[in-house]
N, C-alpha and C positions, 0 to 999 in steps of 0.2 A: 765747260761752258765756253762759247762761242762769243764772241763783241764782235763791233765794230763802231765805228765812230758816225756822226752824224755827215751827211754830206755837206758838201762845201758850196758855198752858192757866191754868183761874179754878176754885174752885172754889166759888164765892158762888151764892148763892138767884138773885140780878138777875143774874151775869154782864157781867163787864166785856166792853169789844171785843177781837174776836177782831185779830190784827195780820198781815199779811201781806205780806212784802218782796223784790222779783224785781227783777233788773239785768241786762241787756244790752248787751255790749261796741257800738259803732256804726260801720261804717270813713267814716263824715263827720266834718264840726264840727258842732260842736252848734247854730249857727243854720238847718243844712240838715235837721237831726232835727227839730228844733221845727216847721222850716216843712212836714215831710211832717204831721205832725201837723194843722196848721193848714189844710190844705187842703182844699177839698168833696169829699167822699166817703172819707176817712180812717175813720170809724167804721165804714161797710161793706164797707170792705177787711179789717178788722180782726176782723169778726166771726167766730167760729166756724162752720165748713161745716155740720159736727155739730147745729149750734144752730139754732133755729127761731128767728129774732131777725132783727124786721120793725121799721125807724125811722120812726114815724111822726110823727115832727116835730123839728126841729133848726132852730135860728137861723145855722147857717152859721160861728157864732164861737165860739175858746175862751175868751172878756172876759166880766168878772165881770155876772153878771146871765144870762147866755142859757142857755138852757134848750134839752135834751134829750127826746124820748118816744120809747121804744121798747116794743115790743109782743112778749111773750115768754111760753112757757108753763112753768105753776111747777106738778109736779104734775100734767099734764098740763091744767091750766086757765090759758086766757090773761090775761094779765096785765100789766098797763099799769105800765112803769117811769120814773118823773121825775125825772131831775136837774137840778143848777142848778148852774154853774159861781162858784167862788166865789173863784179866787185866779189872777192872771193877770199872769207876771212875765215876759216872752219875756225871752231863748232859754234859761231856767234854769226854768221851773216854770209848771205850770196845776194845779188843783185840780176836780173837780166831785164835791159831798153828793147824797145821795137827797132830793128831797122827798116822794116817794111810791112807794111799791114792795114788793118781797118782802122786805126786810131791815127790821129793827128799826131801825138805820142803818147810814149808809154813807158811806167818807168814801177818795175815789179821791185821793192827790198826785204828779202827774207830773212828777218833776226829772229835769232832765237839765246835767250836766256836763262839762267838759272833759277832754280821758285825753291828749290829744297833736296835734300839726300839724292832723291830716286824723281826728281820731278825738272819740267822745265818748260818752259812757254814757246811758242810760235809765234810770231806778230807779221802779218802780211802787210805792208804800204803799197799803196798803189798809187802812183799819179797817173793821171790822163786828162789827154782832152781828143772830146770827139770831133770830128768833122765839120765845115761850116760855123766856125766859132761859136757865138753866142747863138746862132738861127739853130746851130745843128743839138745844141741842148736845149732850147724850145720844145723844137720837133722831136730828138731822140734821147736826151740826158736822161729820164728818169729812168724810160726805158732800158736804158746800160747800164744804170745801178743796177735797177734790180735783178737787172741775168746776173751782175757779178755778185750780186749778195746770193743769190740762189747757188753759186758756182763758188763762193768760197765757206756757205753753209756746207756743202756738199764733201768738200776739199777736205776741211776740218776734222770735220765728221769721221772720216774714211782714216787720216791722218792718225785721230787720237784712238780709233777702236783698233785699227794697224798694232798701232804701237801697244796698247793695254794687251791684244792678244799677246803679242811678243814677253812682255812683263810676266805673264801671268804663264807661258810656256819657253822658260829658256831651255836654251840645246846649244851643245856644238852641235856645228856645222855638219847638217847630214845633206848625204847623194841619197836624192830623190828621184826616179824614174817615173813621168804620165805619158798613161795614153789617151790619147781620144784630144791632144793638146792644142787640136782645133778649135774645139767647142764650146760653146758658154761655157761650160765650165772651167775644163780644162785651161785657158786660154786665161782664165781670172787667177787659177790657180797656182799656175808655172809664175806669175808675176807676182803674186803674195807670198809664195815659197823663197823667192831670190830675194825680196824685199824685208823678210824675214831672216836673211843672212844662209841659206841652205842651197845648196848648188843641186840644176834642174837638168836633168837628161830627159827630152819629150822621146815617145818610142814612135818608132817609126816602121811603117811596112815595107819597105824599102829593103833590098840586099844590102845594102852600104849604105851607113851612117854616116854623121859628120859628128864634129868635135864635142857638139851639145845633142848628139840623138844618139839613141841604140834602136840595134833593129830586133827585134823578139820573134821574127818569124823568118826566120835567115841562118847561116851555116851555123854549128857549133860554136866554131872558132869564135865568132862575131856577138852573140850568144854569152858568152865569158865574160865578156864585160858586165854582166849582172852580176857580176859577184864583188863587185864596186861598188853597188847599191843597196842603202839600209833599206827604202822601205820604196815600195811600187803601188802606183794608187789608177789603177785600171780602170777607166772611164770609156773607153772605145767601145762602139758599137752601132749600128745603122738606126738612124731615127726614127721611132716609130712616129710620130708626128709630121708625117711625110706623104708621098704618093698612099693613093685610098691604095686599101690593102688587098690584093689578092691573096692567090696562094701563092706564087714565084716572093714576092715581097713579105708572106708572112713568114716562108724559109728562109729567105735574105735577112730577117732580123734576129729568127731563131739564131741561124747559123754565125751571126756575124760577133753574137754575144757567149750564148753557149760552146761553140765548137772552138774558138777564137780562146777564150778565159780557159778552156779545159789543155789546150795547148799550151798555152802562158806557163800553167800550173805544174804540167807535166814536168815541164822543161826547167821551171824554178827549183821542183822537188828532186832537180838530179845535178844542182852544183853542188860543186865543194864548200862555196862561202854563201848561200843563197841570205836572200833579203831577212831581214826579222820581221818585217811586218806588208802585207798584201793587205791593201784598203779597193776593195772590188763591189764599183755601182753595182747595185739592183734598184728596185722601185716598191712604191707601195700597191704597185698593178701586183704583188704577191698575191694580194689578200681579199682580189674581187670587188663585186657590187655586194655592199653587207650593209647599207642600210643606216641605220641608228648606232648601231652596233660600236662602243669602244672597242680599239683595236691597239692590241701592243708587242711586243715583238713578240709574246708566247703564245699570240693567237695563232690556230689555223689556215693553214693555205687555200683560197678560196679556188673559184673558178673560172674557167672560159681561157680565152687565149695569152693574155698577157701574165696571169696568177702561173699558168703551167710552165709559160716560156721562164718567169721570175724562180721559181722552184726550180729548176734547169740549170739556170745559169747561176746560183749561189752553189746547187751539189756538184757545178764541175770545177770551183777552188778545193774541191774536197784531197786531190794530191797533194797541194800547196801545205792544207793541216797536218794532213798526215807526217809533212815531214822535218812540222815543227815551227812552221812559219805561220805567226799570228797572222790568221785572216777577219778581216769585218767585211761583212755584207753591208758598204752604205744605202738600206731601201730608201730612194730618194721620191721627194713628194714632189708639189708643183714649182719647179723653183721659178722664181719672180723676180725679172729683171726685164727691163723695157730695151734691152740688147737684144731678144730673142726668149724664145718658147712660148707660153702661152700667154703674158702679159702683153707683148710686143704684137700677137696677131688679135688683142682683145682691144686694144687701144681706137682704132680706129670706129671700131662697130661701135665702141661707147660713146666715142665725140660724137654720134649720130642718135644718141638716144638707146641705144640696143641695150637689151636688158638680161632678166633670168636665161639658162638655157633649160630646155623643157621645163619642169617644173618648180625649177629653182631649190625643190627640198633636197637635193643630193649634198654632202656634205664631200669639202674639198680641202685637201689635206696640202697645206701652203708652208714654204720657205723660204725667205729671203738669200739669193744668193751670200752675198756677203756671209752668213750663215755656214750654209755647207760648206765654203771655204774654214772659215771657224771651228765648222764639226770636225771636219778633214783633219785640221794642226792639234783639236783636242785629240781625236783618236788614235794619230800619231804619237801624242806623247800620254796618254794614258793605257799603260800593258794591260789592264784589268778588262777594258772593252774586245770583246771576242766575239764571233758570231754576228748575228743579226743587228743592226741601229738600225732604229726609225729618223730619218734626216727630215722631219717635220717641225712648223712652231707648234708651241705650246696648245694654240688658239683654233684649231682647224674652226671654218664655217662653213654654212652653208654655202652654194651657189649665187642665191637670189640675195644675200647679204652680201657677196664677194662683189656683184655688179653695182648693189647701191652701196659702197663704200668707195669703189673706183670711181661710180659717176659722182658722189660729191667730190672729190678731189680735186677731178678736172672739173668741175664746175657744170657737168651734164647730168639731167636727170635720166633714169634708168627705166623708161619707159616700157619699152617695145621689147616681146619676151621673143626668143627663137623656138618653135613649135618642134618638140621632138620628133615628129615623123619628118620636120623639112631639114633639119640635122641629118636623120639616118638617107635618108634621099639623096643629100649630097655628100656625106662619107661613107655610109655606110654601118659595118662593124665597126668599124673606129672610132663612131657616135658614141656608141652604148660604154665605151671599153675607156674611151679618154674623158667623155663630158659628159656625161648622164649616169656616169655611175657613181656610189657614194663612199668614199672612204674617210670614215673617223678618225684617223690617227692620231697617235699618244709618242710623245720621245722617252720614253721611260729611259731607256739606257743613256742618251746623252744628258737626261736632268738627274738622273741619277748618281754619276760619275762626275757631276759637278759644272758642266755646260753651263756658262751664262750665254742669254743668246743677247746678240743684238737686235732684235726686233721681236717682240710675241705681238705689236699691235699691227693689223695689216693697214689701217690708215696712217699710221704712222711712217712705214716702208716705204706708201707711195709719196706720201709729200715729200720724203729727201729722194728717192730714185728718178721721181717725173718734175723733178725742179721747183716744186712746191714752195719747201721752206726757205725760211731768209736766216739773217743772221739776227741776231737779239743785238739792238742797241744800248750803249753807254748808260 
């Protein structure tokens, strides 16, 4: 559970600091809280999806002296924020002030305390005062609570399911190799894997590597360094959600998943120390337009272009089996995250009223990112998972539900439907294949092997993802 305290209220000309108090139950000790903190990339894990908030400069340390930059817009004008860490007492307390920013000042203290055995608290202090003293909280105070209550609901959140994954999956320290560690996903996962205490090699197309990549499509020699890695979690491949599809672009994504993963495989199945465990995206595009149809990993491979290409690209890990290396086929569903994919290009049509797409009865097989990162670290540390997972919630719905769920969130009704033939008009095949077709999915394997998810409600997802939720008061 999440608190905070009530706001503070002044009523002087200068205005004193506004106060701001929020705590977080932990299920660790508080030297494993401290140390997720402490880690590289902790602040943009941390960041709001909502939030435009680009780090452009960090010292890597919470010790008194190091220095923060992040690049944010206030107002819509961007704007360069500095702090400076100024109190640094592990496993009980870090501080960082403004030196320069949008606040008048600012003054962050991060304690953290003991609750019991295996448990330990967070407690955020904030002081601030905004701009134009008492005029500038007239006009903007409440409004800055509540982005920071949105923004430390969010914080917490992320914070405390971090942490319970880690509880709930200890490991030494494994070498992790991704690809694809550009992408939504990938790019989530490389920072949850290092924040999780697991050292990350992103793969790279490149002949030469640097100190943190290998390159998998490069000499032998180079090549060898795979045999430093327990487990490779293959994400690469060209978007189908991209330029409308010809044929040049529908062998560009064939090849770039299939011919790509069948190379990977080749070349894993012929080290000496190869990985124990290949975790290799696919999708639920396996299993076609099926309608009503429950769908679970033992169903049939449907059809059309994306089901063939999906069957393709899961039998060319098949060298990787053969030679002993646990492979999973992650079929991955819609993931939802307002960073990108389909959420982030749905956003705007909804703040406009836009509604079902065609008929709204196709059913859509939905995952909270956070999730599939989730999925990822169980099927790492679960051997029993083999073959095919379904990377869906629980909950799939329909289309014309998916829109009026999003439009109450934001606060827009879901009016105005998109006419399947004006879809196909201006995609194409990619209409029928992305957005009009129905997939029911079932996570059998991940609920079965003991997966808690953190979201099966999809109204739930968006209120902490698009800034929704606050913090519960005192």
């Amino acid at each position: 559970m999440t608190t905070a305290s009530k706001p503070s209220s002044d009523s002087s000309a200068t205005s004193s600091p506004e106060r701001l108090v929020a705590s977080v139950d932990l299920p660790v000790p508080i030297d494993v809280a401290f140390g997720y903190h402490e880690r590289p990339g902790c602040l943009q894990r941390l960041n709001p999806p909502w939030e435009s908030v680009e780090v452009e400069h960090s010292d890597g340390s919470l010790t008194v002296g190091s220095r923060v930059v992040v690049k944010t817009p206030v107002a819509g004008i961007p704007l360069r924020w500095q702090v400076r860490h100024t109190e640094y007492e592990p496993p009980e307390l870090f501080t960082d002030e403004q030196e320069s920013g949008p606040f008048t000042s600012w003054r962050h203290r991060h304690r953290f305390s003991t609750t019991g055995p295996d448990a330990s608290r967070l407690t955020d202090e904030i002081e601030y005062q905004v701009p134009l003293g008492r005029m500038g909280n007239l006009v903007g105070g409440s409004r800055v609570r509540e982005k920071l209550e949105s923004v430390f609901a969010y914080r917490h959140r992320v914070t405390r399911d971090d942490l319970a994954l880690q509880a709930r999956y200890p490991s030494d320290p494994l070498t992790i190799a991704v690809s694809g560690a550009s992408g939504l996903v990938g790019r989530s996962l490389c920072r949850l894997l290092v924040l999780l205490g697991h050292r990350v090699l992103t793969i790279t197309r490149d002949e030469q590597a640097g100190d943190d990549e290998i390159a998998a499509w490069s000499s032998d020699a180079e090549f060898e360094r795979f045999n430093e890695v327990d487990v490779v979690v293959h994400l690469a491949g060209k978007p189908i959600a991209g330029p409308r599809w010809t044929d040049e672009i529908k062998q560009q994504i064939r090849d770039s998943r299939i011919e790509k993963t069948r190379s990977l495989c080749e070349r894993l199945a012929k080290l000496s120390r190869p990985p124990q465990t290949l975790i290799c995206a696919s999708a639920t595009g396996f299993y076609g337009d099926r309608g009503d149809e429950m769908l679970h990993e033992s169903s049939a491979p449907g059809e059309g272009f994306l089901a063939d290409t999906c069957q393709q690209w899961e039998a060319s890990c098949r060298p990787a089996s053969e030679a002993g290396i646990r492979v999973v086929n992650a079929r991955l569903g819609m993931v939802i995250s307002p960073r990108g994919g389909a959420l982030e290009k749905m956003l705007t049509p909804a703040k406009f009223g836009g509604g079902a797409l065609g008929s709204g009865r196709q059913y859509w097989s939905w995952i909270a990112l956070d999730d599939v990162l989730g999925g990822i670290v169980h099927a790492i540390a679960t051997p029993r998972l083999v073959g095919p997972v379904n990377f869906v919630s629980p909950t799939p719905m329909s289309n014309r539900e998916f829109a009026r769920t999003l439009g109450q969130v934001i606060g827009r009704p879901a009016l105005f439907p998109a006419p399947a033939p004006a879809l196909r008009l201006a995609l194409g095949e990619m209409a029928d294949a992305l957005l009009l077709a129905s997939n029911r999915v079932i996570p059998d394997q991940l609920a079965s092997s003991g997966y808690e998810f953190r979201f099966s409600s999809l109204r739930e997802l968006l209120r902490y993802c698009l800034g929704v939720e606050r913090l519960a008061a005192n």
